[in-house]
NUNU-682042 format. One record per residue (C-alpha): residue number from 1; x, y, z. Coordinates in nm, 4 decimals. Layout:
REM residues N
  num        c1        c2        c3
  NUM         X         Y         Z
...
//
This chain:
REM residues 476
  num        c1        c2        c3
    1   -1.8285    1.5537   -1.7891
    2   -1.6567    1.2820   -1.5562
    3   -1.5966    0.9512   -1.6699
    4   -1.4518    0.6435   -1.4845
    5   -1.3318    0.2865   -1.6715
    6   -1.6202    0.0279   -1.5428
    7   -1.4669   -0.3042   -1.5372
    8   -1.8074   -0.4292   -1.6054
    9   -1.8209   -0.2778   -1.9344
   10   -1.4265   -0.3035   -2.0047
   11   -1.4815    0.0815   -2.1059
   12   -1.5085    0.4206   -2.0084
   13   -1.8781    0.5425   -1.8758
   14   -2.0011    0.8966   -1.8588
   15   -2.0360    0.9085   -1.4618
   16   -2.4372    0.9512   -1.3943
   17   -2.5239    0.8611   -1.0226
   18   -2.8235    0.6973   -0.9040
   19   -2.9562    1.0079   -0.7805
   20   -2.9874    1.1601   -1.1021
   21   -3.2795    1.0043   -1.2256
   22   -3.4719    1.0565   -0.9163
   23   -3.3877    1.4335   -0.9554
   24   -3.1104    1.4755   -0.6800
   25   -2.8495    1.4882   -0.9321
   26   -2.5384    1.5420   -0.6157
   27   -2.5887    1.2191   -0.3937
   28   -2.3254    0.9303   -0.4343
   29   -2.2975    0.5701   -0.3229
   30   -1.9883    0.4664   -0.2593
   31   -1.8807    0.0883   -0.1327
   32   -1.5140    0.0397   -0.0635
   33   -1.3714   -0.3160    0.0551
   34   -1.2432   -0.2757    0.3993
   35   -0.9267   -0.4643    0.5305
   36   -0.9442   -0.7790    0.6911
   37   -0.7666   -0.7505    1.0430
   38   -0.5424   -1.0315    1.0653
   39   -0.2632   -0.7914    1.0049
   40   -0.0811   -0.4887    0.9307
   41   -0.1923   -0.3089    0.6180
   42    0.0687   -0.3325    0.3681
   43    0.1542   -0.0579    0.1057
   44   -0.0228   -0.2549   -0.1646
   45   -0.3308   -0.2143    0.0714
   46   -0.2843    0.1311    0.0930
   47   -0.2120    0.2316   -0.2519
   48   -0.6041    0.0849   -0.3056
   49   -0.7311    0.3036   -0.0250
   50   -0.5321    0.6192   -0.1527
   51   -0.6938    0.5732   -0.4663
   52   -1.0416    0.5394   -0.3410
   53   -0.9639    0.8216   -0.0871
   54   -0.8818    1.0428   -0.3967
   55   -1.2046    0.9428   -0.5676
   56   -1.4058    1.0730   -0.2765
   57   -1.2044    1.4186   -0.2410
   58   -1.2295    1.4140   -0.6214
   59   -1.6465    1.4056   -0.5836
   60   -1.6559    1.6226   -0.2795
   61   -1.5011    1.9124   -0.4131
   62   -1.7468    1.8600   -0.7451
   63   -2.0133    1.9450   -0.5374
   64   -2.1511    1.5720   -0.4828
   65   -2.2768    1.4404   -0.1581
   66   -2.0871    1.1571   -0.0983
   67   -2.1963    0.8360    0.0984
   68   -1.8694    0.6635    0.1659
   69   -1.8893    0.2788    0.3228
   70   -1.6086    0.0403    0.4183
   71   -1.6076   -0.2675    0.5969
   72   -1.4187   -0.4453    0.8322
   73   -1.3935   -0.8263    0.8367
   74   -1.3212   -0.9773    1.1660
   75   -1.4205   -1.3413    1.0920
   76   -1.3014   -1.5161    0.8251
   77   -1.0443   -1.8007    0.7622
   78   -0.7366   -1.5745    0.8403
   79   -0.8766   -1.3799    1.1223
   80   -0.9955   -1.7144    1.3024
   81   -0.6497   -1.8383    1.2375
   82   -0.4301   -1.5475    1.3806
   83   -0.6260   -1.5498    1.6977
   84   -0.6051   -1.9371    1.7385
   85   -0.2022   -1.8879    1.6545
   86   -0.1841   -1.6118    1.8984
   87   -0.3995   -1.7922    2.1745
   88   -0.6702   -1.5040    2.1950
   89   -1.0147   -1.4300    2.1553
   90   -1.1305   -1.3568    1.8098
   91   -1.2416   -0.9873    1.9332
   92   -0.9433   -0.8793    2.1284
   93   -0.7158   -1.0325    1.7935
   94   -0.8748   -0.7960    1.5328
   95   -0.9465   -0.5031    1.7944
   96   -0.5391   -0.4488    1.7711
   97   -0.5477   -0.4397    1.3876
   98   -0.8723   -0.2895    1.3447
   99   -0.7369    0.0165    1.5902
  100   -0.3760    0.0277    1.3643
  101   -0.5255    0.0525    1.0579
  102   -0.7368    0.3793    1.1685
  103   -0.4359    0.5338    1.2668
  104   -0.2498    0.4480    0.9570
  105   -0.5653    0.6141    0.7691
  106   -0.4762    0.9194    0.9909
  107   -0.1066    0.9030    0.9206
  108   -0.1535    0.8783    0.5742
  109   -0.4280    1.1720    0.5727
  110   -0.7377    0.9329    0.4261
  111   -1.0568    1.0305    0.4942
  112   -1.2461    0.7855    0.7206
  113   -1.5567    0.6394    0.5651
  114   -1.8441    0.8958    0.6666
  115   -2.1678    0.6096    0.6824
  116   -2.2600    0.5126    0.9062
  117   -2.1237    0.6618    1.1768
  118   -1.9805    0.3359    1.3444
  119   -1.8012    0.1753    1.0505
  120   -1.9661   -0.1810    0.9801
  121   -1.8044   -0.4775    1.1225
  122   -1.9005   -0.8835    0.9840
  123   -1.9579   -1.0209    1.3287
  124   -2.1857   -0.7122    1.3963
  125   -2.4090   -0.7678    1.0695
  126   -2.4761   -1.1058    1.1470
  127   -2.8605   -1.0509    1.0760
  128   -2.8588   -0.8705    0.7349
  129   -2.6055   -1.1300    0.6784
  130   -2.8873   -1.4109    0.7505
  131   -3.1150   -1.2358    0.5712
  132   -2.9646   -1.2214    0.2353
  133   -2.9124   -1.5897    0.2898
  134   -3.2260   -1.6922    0.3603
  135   -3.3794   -1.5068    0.0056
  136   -3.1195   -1.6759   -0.2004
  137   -3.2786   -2.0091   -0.0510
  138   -3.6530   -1.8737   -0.1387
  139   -3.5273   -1.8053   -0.4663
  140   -3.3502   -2.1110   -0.5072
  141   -3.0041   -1.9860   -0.5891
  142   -2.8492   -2.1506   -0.2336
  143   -2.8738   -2.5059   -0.0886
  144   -2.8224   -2.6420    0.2021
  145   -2.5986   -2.9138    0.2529
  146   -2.4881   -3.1194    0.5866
  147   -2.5069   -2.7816    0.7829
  148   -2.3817   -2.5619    0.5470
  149   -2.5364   -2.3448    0.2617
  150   -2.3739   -2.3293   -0.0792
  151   -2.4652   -2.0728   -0.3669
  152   -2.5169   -2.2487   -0.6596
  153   -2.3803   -2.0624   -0.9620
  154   -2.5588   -2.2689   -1.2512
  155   -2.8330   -2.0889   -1.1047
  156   -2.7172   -1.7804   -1.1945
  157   -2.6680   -1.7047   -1.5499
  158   -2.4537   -1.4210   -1.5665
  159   -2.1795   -1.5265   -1.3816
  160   -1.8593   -1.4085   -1.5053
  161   -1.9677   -1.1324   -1.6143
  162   -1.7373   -0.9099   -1.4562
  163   -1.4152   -1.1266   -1.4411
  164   -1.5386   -1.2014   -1.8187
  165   -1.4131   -1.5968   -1.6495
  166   -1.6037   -1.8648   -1.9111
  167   -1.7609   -2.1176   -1.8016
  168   -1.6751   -2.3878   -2.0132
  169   -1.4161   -2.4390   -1.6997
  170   -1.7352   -2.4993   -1.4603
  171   -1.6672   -2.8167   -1.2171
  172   -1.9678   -2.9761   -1.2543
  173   -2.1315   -3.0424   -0.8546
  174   -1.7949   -2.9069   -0.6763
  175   -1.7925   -2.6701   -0.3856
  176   -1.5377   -2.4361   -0.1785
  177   -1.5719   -2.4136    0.1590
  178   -1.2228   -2.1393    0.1740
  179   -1.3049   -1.7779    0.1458
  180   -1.0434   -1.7084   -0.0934
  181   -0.9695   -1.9212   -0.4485
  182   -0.8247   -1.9050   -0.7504
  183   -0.8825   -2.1423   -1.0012
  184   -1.2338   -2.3141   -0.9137
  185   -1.3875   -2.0900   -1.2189
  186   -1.7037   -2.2538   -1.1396
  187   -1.7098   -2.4265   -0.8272
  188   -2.0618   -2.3407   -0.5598
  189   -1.9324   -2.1352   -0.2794
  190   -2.0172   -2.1156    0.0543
  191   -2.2632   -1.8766    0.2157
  192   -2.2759   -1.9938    0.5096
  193   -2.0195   -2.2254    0.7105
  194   -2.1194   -2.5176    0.9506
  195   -1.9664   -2.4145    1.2787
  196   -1.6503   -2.5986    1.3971
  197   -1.5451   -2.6701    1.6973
  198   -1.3388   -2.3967    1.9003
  199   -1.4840   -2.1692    1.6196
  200   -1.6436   -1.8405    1.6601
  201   -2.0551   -1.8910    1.5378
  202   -2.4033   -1.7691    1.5637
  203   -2.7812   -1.9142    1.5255
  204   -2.8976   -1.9905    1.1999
  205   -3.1974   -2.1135    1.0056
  206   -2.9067   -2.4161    0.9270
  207   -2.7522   -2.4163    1.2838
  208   -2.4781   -2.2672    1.4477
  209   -2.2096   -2.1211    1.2097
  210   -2.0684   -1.8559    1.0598
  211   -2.0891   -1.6386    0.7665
  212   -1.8334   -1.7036    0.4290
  213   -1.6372   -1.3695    0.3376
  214   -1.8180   -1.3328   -0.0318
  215   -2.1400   -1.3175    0.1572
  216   -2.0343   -1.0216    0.3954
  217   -1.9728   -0.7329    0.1911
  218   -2.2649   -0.8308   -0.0433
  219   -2.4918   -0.8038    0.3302
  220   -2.3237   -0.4865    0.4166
  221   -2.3268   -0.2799    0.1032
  222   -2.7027   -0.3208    0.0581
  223   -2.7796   -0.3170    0.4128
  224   -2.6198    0.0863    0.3972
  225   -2.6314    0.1850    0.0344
  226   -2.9663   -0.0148   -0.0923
  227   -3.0151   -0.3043   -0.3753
  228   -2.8200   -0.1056   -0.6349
  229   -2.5754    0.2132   -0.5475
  230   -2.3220    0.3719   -0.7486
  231   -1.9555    0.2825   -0.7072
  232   -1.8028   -0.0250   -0.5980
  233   -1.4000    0.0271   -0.5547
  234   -1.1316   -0.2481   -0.4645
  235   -0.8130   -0.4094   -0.5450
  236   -0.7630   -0.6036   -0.8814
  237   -0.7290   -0.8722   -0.6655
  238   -1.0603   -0.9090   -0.6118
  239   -1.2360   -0.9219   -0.9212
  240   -1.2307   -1.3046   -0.8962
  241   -1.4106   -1.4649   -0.7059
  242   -1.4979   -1.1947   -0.4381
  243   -1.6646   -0.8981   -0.6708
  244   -1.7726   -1.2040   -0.8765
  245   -1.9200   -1.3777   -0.6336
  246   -2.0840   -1.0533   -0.4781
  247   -2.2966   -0.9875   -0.7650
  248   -2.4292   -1.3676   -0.8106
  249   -2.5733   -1.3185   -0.4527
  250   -2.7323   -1.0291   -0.4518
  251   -2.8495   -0.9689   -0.7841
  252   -2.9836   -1.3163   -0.7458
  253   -3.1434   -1.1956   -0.4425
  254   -3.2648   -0.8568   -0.5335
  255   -3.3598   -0.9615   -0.9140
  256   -3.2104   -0.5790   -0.9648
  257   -2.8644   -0.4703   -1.0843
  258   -2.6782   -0.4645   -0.7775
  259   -2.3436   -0.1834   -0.8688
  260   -2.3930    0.0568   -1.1770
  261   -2.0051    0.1237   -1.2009
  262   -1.6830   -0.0691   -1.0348
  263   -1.3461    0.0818   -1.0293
  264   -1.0615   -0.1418   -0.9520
  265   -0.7149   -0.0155   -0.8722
  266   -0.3761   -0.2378   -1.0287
  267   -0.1093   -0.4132   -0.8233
  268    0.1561   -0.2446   -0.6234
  269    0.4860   -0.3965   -0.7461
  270    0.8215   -0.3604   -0.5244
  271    1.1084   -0.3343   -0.6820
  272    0.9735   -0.4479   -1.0248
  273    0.8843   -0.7827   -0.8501
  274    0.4950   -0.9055   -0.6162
  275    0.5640   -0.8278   -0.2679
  276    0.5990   -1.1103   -0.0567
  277    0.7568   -1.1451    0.3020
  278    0.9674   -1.4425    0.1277
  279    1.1166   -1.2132   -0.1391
  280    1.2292   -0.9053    0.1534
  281    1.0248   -0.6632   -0.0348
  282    0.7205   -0.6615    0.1771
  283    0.6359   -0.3043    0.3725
  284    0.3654   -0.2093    0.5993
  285    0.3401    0.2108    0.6760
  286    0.5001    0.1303    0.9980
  287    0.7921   -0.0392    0.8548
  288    0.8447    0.2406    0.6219
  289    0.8191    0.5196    0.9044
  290    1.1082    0.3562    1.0752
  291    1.2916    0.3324    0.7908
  292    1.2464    0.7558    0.8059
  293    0.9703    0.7548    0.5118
  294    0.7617    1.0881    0.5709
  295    0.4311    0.9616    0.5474
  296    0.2997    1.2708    0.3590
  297    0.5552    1.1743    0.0696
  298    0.4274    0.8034    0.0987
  299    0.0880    0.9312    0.0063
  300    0.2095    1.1409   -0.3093
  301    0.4134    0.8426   -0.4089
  302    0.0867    0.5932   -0.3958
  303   -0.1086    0.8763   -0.5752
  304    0.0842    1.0159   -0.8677
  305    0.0321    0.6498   -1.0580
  306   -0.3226    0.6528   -1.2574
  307   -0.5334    0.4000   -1.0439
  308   -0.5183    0.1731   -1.3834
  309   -0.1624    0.1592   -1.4180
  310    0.0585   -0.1045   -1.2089
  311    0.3019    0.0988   -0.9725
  312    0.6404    0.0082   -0.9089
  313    0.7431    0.1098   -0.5553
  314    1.0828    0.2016   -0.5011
  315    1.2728    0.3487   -0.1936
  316    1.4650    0.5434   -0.4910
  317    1.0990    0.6569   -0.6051
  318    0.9847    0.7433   -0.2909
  319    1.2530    1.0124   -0.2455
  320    1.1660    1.1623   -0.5292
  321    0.8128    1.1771   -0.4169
  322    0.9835    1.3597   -0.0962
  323    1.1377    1.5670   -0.3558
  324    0.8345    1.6667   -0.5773
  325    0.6357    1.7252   -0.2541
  326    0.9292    1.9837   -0.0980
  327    0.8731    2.1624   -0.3938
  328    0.4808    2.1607   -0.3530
  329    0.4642    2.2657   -0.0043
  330    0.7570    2.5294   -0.0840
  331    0.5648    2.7040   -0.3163
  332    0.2329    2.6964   -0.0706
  333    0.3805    2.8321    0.2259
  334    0.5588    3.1171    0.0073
  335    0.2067    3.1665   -0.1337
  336    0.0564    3.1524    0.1979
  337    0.2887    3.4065    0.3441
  338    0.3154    3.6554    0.0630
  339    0.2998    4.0123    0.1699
  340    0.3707    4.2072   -0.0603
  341    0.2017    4.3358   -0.3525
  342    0.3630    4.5269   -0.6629
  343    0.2550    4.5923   -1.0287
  344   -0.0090    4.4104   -1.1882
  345    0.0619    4.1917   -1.4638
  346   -0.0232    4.3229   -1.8662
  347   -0.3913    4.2144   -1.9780
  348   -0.1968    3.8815   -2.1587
  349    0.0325    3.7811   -1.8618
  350   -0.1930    3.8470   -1.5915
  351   -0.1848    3.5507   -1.2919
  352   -0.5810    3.5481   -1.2631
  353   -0.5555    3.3570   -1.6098
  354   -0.2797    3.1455   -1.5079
  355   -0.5066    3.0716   -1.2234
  356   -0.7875    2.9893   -1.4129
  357   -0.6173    2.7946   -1.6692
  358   -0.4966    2.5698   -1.3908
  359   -0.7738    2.4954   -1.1818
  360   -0.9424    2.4216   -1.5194
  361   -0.6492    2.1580   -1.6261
  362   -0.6777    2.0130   -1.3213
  363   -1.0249    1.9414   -1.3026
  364   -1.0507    1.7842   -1.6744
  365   -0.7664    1.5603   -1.5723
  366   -0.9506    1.4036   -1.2874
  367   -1.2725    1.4167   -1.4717
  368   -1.0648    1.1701   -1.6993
  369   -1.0774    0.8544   -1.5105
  370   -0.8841    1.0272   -1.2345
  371   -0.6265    1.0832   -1.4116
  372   -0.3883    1.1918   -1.1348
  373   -0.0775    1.1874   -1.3030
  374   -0.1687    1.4285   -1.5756
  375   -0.3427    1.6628   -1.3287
  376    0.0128    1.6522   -1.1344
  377    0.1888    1.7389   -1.4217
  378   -0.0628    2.0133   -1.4843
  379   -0.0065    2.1447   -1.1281
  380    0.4273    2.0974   -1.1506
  381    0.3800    2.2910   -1.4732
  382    0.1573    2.5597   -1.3044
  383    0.4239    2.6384   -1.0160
  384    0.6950    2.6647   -1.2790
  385    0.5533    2.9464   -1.4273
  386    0.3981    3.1433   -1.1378
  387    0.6524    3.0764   -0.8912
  388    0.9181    3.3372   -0.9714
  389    0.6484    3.5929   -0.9883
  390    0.5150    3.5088   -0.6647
  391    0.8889    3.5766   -0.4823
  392    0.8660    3.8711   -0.7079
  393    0.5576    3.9844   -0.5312
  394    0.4126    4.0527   -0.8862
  395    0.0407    3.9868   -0.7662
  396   -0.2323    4.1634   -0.7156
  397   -0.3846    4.0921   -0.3940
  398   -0.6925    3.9949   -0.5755
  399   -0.4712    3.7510   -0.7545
  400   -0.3065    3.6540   -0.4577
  401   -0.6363    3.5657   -0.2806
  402   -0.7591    3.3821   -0.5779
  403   -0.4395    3.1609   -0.5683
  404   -0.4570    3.0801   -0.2064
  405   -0.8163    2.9319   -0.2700
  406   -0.7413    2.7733   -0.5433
  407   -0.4128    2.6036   -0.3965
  408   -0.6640    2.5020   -0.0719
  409   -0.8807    2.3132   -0.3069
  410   -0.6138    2.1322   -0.4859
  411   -0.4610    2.0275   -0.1802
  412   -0.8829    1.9264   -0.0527
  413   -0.8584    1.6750   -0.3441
  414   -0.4679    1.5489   -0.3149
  415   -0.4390    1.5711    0.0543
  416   -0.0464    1.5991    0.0350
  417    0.0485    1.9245    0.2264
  418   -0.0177    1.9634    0.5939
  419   -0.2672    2.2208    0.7454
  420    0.0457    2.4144    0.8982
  421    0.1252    2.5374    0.5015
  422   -0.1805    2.7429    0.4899
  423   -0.1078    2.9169    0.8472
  424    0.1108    3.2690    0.8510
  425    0.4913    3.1998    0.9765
  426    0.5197    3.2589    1.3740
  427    0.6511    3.6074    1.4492
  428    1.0371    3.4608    1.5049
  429    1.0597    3.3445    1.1499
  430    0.8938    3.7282    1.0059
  431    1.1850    3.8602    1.2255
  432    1.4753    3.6602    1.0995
  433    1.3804    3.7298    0.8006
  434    1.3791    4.1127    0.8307
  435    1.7194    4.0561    1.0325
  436    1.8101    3.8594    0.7425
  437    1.7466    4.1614    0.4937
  438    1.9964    4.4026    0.7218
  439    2.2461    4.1463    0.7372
  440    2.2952    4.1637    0.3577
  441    2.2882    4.5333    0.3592
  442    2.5620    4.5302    0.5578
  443    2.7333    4.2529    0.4016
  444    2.7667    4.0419    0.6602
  445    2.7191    3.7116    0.4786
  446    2.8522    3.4433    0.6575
  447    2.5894    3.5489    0.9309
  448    2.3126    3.5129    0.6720
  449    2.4278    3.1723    0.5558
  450    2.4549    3.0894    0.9443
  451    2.1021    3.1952    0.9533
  452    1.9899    3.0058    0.6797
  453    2.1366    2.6398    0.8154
  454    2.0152    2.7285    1.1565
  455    1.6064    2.8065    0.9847
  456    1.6969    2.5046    0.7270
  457    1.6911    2.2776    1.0267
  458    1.3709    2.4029    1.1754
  459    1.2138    2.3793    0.8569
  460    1.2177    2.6710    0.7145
  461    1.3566    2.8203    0.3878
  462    1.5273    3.1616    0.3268
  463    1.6041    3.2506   -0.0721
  464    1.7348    3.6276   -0.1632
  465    1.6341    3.8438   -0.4689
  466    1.8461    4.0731   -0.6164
  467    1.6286    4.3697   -0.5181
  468    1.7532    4.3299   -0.1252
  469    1.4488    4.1618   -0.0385
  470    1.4347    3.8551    0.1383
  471    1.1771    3.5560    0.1554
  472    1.0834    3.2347    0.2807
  473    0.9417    2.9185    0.2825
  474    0.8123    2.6305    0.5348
  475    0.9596    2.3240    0.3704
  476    0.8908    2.0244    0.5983
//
C-alpha cells in the first residue's frame, strides 16, 4: 500500500488514483508547478523538482502510467520586469531561461515532463486561460472592474481550506492586483489584468490584458489533466495564496473537486539560514558546478532529505553526498563487472535473500510517504553486507544476475549513478588489471601502487584480496 501526507487533509492518505474507480487502476495525473523564467533556478528550486522527479520514478517503476505536466510562466510581474530591465522582448527574455533550466533538468538527471509533448507555456494558453475566466463570471465567482476581473473569494466558501488561513482576517471589498502576496488572507485577486502600457496583452471579453499568475496553472492543469486529477506537487511556498487561490477558481468553476491529493516539499535552508542573494548564501546549479560540485552528488544531496523535512544545505554536506555516492557507484560498477563465480552461499546466507530482502525494504520505504531517507539507509545497509562477498566472487551467477537488475531498478527510481556504471570496463582497464595480478606475484609493488594512482586518476579503482586476485571499480 502507498501512502502520501495530503496537505489538504493534514494526514497521511492511502494513495488510490483517479483511474481506479473507472477500472484502469495504473493511470496517474500528475501537475507539477513549473519555474517562472525570470531567472536561474536556484537549489531551493531544484530540491522541489528532485522531489517531484523522485515521485514519478517512484510510480513508474510501480507499474503506474504516469501523466507528468509542468508549466512554464513567461508573463507575469517578474518576467515583464526582467525584460523591461534588460531592454528586450518578453519572448527572447524567458527563451534564455526557459532553455537553461532544461539543461539544468538534464544535468541534474530529472525526467522532463512527458504531456504533452511541447511543455505548456502561459502566453501559449491564452484561450483555456479565457475560458476559465469567463465561467467564473457565469457563475458569479469573478467581477469585472475598470478593465480588470477580480475573483471574489466571499463567493467561495471553502477558501482556506488548504492553507487552513481563517477568515476572520478577510479585508472586507479589498483587491490585489500583484501575483504574489502574503498577508492579504482575504483580499479578491486578480484574474485577469487591464493591459498597461508597454505591456505584453491579448483580446479579451474585458479588453486587452493579460492573464494573473493564480489563474495560469489553474487553466493549464485542467486544460491537460481534466476538472479533477490526482497529484498536485509544489514548494511550501506556495500553499498561500497560489495553491489556495487555484482551487477557489476552478472548483468554483467546475462545481467538482479539482486535486484529490497535494504534496508539498519544505524549504531548502543554506547554512542553517533562508537563502537570499543579500545574505551570500544564494546558489544556482551553475554556480555550484563552478565551484567543482559534481552534479550527480548535488542530486543525492537534494534527495536523501524526506520531502517533509526542511534541508539544510551545506558545502560540508554536499561532500559527503560525493562521499556516500563514491561508495554507491563503487559497489555498481564492481557488481557490473563481476566475473567470477565461486561457491554458493548455505540455504541461510544465500545472496538471493539478501536480494530480496532489499528490494523489499526499499520499496516499503518509498511506499511510506517517500520516505527516501530510510530507503537510503536500507540500500547503505544492503552494500555493507553483500559487498565483501561480491569482491569475493561468492555469487552464483543466478544471484549475480538478480543483483544487477535489482541495482538497475534502484538506480530507475534514485537516478544517482550514470549509465556508464552498468557498461563492462573497456579492454585496457581488464588488462591492467590482469597485469596488476602478475605484478604482485612477482612482488613488484611499487609498480602496482604506480598503477593504481595512474587508474585512480582516470577513474578507476584497483583493491587486492588476499587470494592473489585482483579487482576493480569505476568510481567517478
Amino acid at each position: 500500500m502507498i501512502e502520501f501526507f495530503n496537505t489538504l487533509s493534514g494526514k497521511k492518505e492511502k494513495f488510490v488514483p483517479l483511474s481506479a474507480e473507472k477500472g484502469k487502476t495504473k493511470d496517474v495525473g500528475i501537475y507539477a508547478c513549473g519555474p517562472t523564467v525570470y531567472d536561474f533556478a536556484h537549489i531551493g528550486n531544484f530540491r522541489t523538482f528532485i522531489f517531484g522527479d523522485l515521485l514519478r520514478r517512484f510510480l513508474e517503476s510501480e507499474g503506474f502510467k504516469v501523466k507528468h505536466v509542468m508549466n512554464i510562466t513567461d508573463v507575469d510581474d517578474k518576467t515583464i520586469a526582467g525584460a523591461k530591465a534588460e531592454h528586450t522582448e518578453l519572448k527572447e527574455f524567458t527563451d534564455k531561461y526557459t532553455d537553461a533550466f532544461h539543461e539544468d533538468l538534464e544535468t541534474l538527471n530529472i525526467l522532463k515532463p512527458n504531456f504533452p509533448p511541447e511543455q505548456p507555456r502561459a502566453t501559449l494558453e491564452i484561450p483555456c486561460m479565457l475560458e476559465l475566466v469567463a465561467k467564473l463570471v457565469k457563475n458569479g465567482a469573478a467581477y469585472e472592474s475598470e478593465g480588470s476581473v477580480y475573483f471574489s473569494i466571499a463567493k467561495f466558501q471553502n477558501y482556506g481550506k488548504l492553507s487552513k488561513k481563517k477568515l476572520e482576517m478577510n479585508i472586507g471589498g479589498a483587491r490585489v492586483d500583484s501575483d504574489t502576496y502574503e498577508k492579504e488572507d482575504g483580499a479578491d485577486f486578480v484574474l485577469w489584468k487591464k493591459a498597461k502600457e508597454g505591456e505584453p496583452s491579448w483580446e479579451s471579453p474585458w479588453g486587452r490584458g493579460r492573464p494573473g499568475w493564480h489563474l495560469e496553472c489553474a487553466a493549464m492543469s485542467m486544460k491537460y489533466l481534466g476538472e479533477t486529477f490526482d497529484i498536485h506537487l509544489g514548494g511550501e511556498d506556495l500553499i498561500f495564496p497560489h495553491h489556495e487561490n487555484e482551487i477557489a477558481q476552478s472548483e468554483a468553476a467546475t462545481l467538482k473537486p479539482f486535486v484529490r491529493y497535494w504534496l508539498h516539499c519544505r524549504f531548502l535552508l543554506v547554512d542553517g539560514r533562508k537563502m537570499s542573494k543579500s545574505a551570500g548564501n544564494f546558489y544556482t546549479l551553475r554556480d555550484l558546478i563552478k565551484k567543482g560540485a559534481d552534479p550527480r552528488a548535488l542530486r543525492y544531496a537534494l534527495l536523501a532529505t524526506h520531502y517533509r523535512v526542511p534541508l539544510n544545505f551545506t558545502l560540508d554536506g554536499l561532500g559527503a553526498a560525493k562521499k556516500a555516492l563514491e561508495d554507491i557507484n563503487t559497489f555498481y560498477s564492481s557488481v557490473i563487472n563481476h566475473d567470477k563465480w565461486g561457491r554458493s552461499f548455505s540455504p541461510d546466507d544465500r545472496a538471493g535473500g539478501l536480494i530480496d530482502d532489499l528490494i523489499r525494504d526499499f520499496r516499503q520505504a518509498l511506499s511510506d510517504d517517500l520516505n527516501v531517507s530510510k530507503a537510503l539507509g536500507v540500500f547503505h545497509t544492503f552494500i555493507g553486507k553483500i559487498d565483501a562477498k561480491v569482491k569475493r566472487g561468492e555469487l552464483s551467477k543466478d544471484e549475480w544476475k538478480k543483483l544487477c537488475d535489482v541495482l538497475k531498478t534502484i538506480n530507475g527510481i534514485l537516478g544517482v549513478v550514470r549509465n556508464q556504471d552498468f557498461e563492462k570496463f573497456p579492454q585496457h582497464v581488464k588488462d591492467a588489471k590482469r597485469e596488476r595480478e602478475q605484478l604482485r606475484a612477482q612482488k613488484k609493488f611499487q609498480e602496482t601502487d604506480k598503477q593504481r594512482k595512474e587508474y585512480d586518476e582516470k577513474g578507476f579503482r584497483f583493491w587486492d584480496e588476499s587470494s592473489g586476485v585482483s579487482g576493480v571499480a569505476q568510481i567517478k
